[in-house]
C-alpha positions as CSV (number, residue, x, y, z in Angstrom):
1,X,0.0,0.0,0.0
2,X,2.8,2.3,0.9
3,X,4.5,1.6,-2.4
4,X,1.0,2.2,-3.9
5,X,0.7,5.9,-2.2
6,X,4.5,6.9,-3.3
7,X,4.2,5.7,-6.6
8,X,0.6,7.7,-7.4
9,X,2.4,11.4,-5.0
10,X,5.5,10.8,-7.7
11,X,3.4,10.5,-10.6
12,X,1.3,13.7,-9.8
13,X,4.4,15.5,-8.8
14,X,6.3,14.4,-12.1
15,X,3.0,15.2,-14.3
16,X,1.8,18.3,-12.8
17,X,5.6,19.5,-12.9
18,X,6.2,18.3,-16.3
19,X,2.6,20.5,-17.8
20,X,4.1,23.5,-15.7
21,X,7.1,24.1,-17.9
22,X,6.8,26.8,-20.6
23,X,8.5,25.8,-23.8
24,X,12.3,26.5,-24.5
25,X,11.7,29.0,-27.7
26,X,9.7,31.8,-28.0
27,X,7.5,32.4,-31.1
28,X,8.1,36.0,-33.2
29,X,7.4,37.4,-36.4
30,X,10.3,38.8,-38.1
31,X,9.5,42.0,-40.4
32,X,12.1,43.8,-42.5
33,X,13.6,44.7,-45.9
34,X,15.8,42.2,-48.4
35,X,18.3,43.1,-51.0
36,X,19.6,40.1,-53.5
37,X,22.0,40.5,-55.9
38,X,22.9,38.3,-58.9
39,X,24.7,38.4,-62.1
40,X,21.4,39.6,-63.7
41,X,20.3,42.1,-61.4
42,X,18.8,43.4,-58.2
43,X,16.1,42.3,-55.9
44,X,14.3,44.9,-53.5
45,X,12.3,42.4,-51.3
46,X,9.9,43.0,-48.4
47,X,9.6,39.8,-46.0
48,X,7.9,38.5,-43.5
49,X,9.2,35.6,-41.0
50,X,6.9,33.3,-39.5
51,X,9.2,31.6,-37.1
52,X,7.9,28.3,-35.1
53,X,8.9,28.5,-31.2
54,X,11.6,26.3,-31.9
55,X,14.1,25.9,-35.6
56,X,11.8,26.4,-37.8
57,X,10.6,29.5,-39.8
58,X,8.3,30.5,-43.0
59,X,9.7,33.2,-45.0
60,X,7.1,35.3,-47.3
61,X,8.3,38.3,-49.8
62,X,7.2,40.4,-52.3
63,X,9.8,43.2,-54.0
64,X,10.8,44.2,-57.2
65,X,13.1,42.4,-59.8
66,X,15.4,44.9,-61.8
67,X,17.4,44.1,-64.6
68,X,20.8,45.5,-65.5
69,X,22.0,42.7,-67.4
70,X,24.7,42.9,-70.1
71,X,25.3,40.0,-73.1
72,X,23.9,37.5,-71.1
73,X,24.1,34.4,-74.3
74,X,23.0,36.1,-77.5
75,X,21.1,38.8,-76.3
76,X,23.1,42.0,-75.5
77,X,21.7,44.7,-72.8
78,X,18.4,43.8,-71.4
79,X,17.0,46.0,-69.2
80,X,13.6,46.4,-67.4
81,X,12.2,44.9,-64.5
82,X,9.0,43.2,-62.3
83,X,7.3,42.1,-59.6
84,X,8.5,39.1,-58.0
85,X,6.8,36.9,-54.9
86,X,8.0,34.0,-52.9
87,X,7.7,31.2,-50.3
88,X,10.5,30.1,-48.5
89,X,11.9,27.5,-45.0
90,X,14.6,27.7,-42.7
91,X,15.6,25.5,-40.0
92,X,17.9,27.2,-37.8
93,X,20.0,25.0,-36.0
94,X,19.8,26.7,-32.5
95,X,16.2,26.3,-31.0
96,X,15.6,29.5,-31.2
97,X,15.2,31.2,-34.4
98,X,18.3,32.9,-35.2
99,X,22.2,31.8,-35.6
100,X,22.9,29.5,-38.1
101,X,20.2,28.7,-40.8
102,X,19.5,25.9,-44.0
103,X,16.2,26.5,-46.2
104,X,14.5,26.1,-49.2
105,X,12.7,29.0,-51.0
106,X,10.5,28.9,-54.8
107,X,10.1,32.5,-56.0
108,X,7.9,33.5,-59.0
109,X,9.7,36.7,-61.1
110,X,7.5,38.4,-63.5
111,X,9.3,40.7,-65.5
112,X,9.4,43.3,-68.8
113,X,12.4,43.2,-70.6
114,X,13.6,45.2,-73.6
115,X,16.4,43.8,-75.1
116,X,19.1,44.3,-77.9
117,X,20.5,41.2,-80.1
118,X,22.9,42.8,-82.9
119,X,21.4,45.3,-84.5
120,X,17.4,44.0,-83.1
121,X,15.6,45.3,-80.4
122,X,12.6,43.5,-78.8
123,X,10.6,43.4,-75.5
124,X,8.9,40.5,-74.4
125,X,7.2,39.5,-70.6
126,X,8.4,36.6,-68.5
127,X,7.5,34.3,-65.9
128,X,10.0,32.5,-64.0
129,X,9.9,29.8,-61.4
130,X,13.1,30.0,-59.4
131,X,13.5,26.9,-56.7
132,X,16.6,27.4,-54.5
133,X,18.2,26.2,-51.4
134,X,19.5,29.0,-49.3
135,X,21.8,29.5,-46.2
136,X,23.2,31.9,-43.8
137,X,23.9,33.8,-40.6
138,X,20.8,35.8,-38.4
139,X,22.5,38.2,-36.0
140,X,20.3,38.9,-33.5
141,X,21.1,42.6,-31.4
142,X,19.2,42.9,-27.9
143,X,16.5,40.4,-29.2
144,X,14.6,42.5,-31.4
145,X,16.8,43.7,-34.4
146,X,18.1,41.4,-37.0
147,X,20.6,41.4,-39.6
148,X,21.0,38.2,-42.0
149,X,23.7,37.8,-44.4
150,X,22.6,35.1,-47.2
151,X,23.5,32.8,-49.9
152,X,21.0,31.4,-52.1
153,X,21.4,28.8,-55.3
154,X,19.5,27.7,-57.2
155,X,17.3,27.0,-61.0
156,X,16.0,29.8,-63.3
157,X,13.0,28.4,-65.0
158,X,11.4,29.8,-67.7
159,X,7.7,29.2,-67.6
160,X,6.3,31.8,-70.1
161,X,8.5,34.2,-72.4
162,X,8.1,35.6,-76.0
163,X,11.6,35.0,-76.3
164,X,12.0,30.7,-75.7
165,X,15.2,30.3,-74.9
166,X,15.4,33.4,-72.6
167,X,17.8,32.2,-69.8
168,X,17.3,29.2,-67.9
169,X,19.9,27.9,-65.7
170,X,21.6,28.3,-62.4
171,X,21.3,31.5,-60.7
172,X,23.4,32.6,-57.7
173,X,21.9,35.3,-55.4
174,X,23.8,37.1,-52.4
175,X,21.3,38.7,-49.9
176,X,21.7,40.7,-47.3
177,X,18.1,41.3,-44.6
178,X,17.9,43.7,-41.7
179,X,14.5,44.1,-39.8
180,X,12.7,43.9,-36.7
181,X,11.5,40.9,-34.8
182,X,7.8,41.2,-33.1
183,X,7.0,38.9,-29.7
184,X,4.0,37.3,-30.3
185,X,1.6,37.6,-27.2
186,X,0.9,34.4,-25.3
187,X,-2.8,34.2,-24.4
């Protein structure tokens, strides 16, 4: 019987200890600016991080694509620009979510492009489907501003163009994010 009694105080102690702990992370929404850079152009993002309590974190944007590129195959000086959108993860590999970070992202660019081939000019209006995995570093200061350098590689895809063979292939873009993180209220 004695056995009986310690055995059932240990349990409720254990349990009613165990449902007292708050969880180790802390849930926030990160909202800030994003600049990308690749051989192509510039990207002028605006995100939003929806980051789990612990590693993980959805990344939305929206910006602008801008196009500065220069003989890029047989077309010589396109320039113009679009709207571009995107869904991305990252796992970070401390619990909270910051430090050290792998993901995945798919954007969609949607651009206008004049361009030059010899002694042509043209414009057409593409759609492209960019899948990439991604990496980097979120410095966190006094646990509300971030900065995040980036790497990202990954596919160009072209999925509508008047121009067919309007570059597809690997594209590399360098980022650089700075923002704010918000503390989501616990109820």
């Amino acid at each position: 019987m004695k056995k009986t009694i310690i055995a059932l105080v240990a349990f409720f102690v254990c349990s009613s200890y165990s449902f007292s702990q708050e969880d180790a992370g802390y849930n926030t929404t990160d909202v800030g600016a994003e600049f990308n850079h690749y051989s192509g152009g510039n990207i002028f993002n605006l995100h939003v991080a929806f980051n789990a309590k612990i590693h993980g974190s959805l990344v939305l944007r929206a910006g602008y694509n801008m196009v500065t590129e220069n003989y890029s195959g047989s077309y010589q000086n396109e320039k113009g620009g679009g709207f571009m959108g995107g869904l991305g993860y990252r796992y970070y590999f401390r619990y909270k979510p910051y430090g050290f970070f792998i993901g995945a992202r798919a954007d969609v660019w949607n651009m206008d492009i004049d361009w030059t081939k010899n002694l042509l000019a043209g414009n057409t209006k593409s759609t492209f489907f960019i899948p990439a995995f991604e990496t980097g570093y979120m410095l966190v200061a006094r646990d509300w501003f971030f900065f995040t350098p980036s790497v990202s590689v990954g596919s160009r895809i072209n999925l509508k163009s008047d121009v067919a063979s309007l570059k597809d292939g690997l594209v590399v873009l360098y980022g650089v994010s700075a923002g704010f993180k918000i503390f989501n209220l616990r109820e």
